[in-house]
C-alpha positions in Angstrom: 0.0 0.0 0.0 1.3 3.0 -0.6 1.6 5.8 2.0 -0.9 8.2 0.1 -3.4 5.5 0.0 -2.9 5.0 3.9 -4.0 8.2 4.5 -6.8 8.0 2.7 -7.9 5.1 4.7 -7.1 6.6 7.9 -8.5 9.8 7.2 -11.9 8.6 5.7 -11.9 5.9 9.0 -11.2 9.0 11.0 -13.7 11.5 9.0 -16.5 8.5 9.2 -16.4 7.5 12.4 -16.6 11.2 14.0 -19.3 12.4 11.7 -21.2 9.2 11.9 -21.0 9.2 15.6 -22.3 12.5 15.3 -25.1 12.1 13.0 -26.6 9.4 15.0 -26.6 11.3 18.5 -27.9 14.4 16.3 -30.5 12.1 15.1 -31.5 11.1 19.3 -31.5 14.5 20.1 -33.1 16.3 17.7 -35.5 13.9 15.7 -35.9 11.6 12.7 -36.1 14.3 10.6 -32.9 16.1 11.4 -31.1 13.5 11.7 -32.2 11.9 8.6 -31.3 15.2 6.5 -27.8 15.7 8.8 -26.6 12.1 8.7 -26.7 11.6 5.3 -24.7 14.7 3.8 -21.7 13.7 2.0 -19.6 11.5 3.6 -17.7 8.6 2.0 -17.7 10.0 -1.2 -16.4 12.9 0.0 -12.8 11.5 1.2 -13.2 8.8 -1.9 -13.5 11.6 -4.6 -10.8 12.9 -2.8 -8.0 10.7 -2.9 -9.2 9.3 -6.4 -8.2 12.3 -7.5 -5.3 12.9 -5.5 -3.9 9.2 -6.4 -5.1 9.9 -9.6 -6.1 13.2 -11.4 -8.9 15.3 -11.2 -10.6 13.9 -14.5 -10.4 10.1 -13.5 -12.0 11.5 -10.2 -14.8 13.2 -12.5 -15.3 10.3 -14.7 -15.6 8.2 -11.6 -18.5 10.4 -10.7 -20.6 8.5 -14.1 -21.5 5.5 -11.7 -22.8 7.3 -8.5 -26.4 7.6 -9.3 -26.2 3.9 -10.3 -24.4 3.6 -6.5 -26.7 5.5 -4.7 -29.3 3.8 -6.6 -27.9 0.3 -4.9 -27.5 2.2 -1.8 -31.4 3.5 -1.7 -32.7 -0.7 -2.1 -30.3 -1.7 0.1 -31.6 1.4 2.7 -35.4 0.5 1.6 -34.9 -3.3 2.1 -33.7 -2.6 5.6 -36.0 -0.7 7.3 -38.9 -2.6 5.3 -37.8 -5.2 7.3 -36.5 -4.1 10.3 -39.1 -5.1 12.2 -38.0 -8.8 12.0 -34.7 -8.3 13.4 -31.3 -6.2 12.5 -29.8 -9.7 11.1 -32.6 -10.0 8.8 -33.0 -6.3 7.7 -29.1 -6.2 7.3 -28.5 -9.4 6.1 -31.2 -9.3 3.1 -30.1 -5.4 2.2 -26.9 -6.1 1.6 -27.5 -9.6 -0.2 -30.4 -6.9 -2.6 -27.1 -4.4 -3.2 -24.8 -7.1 -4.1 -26.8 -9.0 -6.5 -27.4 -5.3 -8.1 -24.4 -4.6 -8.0 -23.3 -7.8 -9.9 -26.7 -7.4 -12.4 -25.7 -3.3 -12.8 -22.1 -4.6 -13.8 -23.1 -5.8 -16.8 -24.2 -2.6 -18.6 -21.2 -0.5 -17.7 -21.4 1.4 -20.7 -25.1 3.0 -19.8 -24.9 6.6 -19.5 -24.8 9.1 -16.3 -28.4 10.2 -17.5 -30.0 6.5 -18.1 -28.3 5.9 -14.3 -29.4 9.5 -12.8 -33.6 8.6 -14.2 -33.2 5.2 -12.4 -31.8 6.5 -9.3 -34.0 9.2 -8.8 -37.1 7.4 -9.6 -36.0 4.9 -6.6 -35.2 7.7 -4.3 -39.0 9.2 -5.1 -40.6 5.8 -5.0 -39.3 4.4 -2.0 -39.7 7.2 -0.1 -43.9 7.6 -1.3 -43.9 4.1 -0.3 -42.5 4.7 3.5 -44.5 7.6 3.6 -48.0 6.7 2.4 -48.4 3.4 1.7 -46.2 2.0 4.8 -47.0 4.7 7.0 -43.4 4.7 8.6 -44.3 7.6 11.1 -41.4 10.3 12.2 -40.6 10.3 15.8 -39.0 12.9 17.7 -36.6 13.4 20.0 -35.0 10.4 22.8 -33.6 11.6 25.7 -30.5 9.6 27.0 -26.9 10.1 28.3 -24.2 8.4 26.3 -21.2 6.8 27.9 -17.6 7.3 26.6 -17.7 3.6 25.6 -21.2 4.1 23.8 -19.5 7.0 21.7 -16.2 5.0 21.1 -17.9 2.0 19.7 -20.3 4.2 17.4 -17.5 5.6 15.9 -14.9 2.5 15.3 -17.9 0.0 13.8 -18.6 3.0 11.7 -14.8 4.0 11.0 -14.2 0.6 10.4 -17.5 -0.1 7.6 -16.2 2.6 5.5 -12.7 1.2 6.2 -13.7 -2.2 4.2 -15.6 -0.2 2.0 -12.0 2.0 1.0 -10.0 -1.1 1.0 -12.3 -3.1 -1.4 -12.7 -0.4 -4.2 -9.1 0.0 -4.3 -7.6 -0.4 -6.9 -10.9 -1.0 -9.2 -12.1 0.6 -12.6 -13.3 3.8 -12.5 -17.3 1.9 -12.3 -16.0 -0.1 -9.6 -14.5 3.5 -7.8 -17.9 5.6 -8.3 -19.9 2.3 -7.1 -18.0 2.0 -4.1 -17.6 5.4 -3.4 -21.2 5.5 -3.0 -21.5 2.4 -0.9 -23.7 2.7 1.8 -21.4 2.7 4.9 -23.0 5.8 5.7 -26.7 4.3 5.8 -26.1 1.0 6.7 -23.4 2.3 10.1 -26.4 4.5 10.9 -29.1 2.1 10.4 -26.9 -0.6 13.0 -26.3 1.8 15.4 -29.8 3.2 15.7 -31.4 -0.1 15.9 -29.4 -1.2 19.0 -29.4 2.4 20.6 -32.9 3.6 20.1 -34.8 0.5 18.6 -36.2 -0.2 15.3 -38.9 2.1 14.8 -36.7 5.0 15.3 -34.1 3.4 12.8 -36.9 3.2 10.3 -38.5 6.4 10.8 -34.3 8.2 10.1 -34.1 5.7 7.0 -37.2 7.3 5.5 -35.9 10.6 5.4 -32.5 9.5 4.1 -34.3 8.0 1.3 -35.1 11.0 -0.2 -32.2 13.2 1.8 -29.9 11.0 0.2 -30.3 12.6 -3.3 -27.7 15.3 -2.4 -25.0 12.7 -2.6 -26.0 12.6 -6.4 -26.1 16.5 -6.5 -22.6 16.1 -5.0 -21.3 14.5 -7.9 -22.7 15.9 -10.5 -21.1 19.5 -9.2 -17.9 17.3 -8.8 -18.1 15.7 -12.1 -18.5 19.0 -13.9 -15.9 21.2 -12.0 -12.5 19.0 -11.2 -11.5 19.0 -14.9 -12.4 23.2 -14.4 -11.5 24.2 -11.1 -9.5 21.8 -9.5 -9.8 19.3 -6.7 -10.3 21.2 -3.8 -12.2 24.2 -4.8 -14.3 21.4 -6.3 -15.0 19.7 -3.4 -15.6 22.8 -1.5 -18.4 23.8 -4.0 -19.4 20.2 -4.4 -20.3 20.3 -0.3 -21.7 23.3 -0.3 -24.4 22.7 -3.0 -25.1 19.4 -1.6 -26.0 21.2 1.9 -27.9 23.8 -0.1 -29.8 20.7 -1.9 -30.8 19.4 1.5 -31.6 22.8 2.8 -34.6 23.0 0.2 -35.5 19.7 0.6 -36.9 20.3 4.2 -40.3 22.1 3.6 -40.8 18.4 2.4 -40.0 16.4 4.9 -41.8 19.0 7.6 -45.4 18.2 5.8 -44.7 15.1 4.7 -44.6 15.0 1.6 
């Protein structure tokens, strides 16, 4: 490994685990809804876009950028299969999710030539679809704040299962094609470290109600790389990802009249 490619894994560990930890304690304290639009801002694909194009260049980080609506696309079943079936245990839910992304995955692999638009339709399609569904025909219901204490071992553990998801995650797309890059750059360590961690802190229904907003919260990831796509190759890497993050933000921003009357 070499030492640039260290960093990147202990910095997106490091950037994971904190934020993650974060997110879900936002999520207690402040309600689904927040914490369903907070936890699921840019994250993994932040730190991966990064170093692609650090280890790389710029333009093999924007081309990479071609198969994250296809990856967030995997990431929205897996997210929708889990909190579908939460209610019959976090094996289950997690177990079956990941099983739905891989087989995708695997299906999706066979069509790498299809288009960022063809891939962007599909993806936002399930991110509108799934979330109608958990809205109003499953009813998932948004809860509100839980008020607990957390333990410096309860923080600690939040933030090493999650460092260490997007860890694997890092190590596994190394090395890949650029589809391989963007699909695992949009892998859904994010969703799926905050989907575990809810469960066992604050039970399943709140878990649920958090995935429902990320379904549709989760399209800012896609906004994220469409702003990245365009402006590496113009502006560079970092005043790329600077714009990239704050558009994203922005994107969630105007999102939340939506969630607020449930839409």
């Amino acid at each position: 490994m070499s030492a640039v490619f260290i960093q990147q894994l202990i910095l997106s560990v490091i950037v994971a685990g904190v934020w993650i930890t974060l997110a879900t304690m936002i999520s207690e304290k402040m309600g689904s809804k927040i914490g369903g639009m907070i936890g699921n801002l840019p994250s993994t694909i932040f730190t991966s876009l990064l170093f692609i194009g650090i280890t790389q260049s710029p333009e093999f980080a924007a081309e990479a950028t071609t198969t994250v609506p296809l990856g967030m696309f995997l990431s929205t079943m897996f997210l929708y299969t889990f909190i579908s079936l939460a209610s019959r245990g976090l094996l289950v839910a997690l177990g079956t999710g990941l099983s739905a992304w891989v087989i995708l995955a695997l299906l999706f692999s066979f069509f790498q030539e299809t288009g960022i638009i063809v891939w962007s339709v599909l993806y936002f399609a399930g991110a509108v679809g799934t979330y109608f569904l958990a809205e109003k025909v499953q009813k998932i219901p948004s809860l509100g704040k839980i008020k607990r204490r957390y333990s410096v071992g309860q923080i600690l553990f939040r933030a090493l299962f999650a460092g260490s998801v997007v860890g694997v995650s890092v190590l596994v797309a190394r090395g890949g094609s650029a589809f391989w890059a963007g699909l695992f750059a949009s892998f859904p360590a994010m969703m799926l470290s905050s989907m575990v961690i809810l469960t066992l802190s604050a039970g399943y229904p709140f878990a649920r109600a958090t995935g429902k907003i990320m379904l549709l919260a989760s399209t800012n990831i896609v906004i994220y790389s469409f702003v990245a796509g365009a402006l590496f190759p113009l502006i560079g890497l970092w005043w790329g990802t600077l714009a990239s993050y704050i558009t994203a933000a922005l994107w969630v921003w105007i999102l939340k009249p939506f969630f607020d009357k449930g839409i």
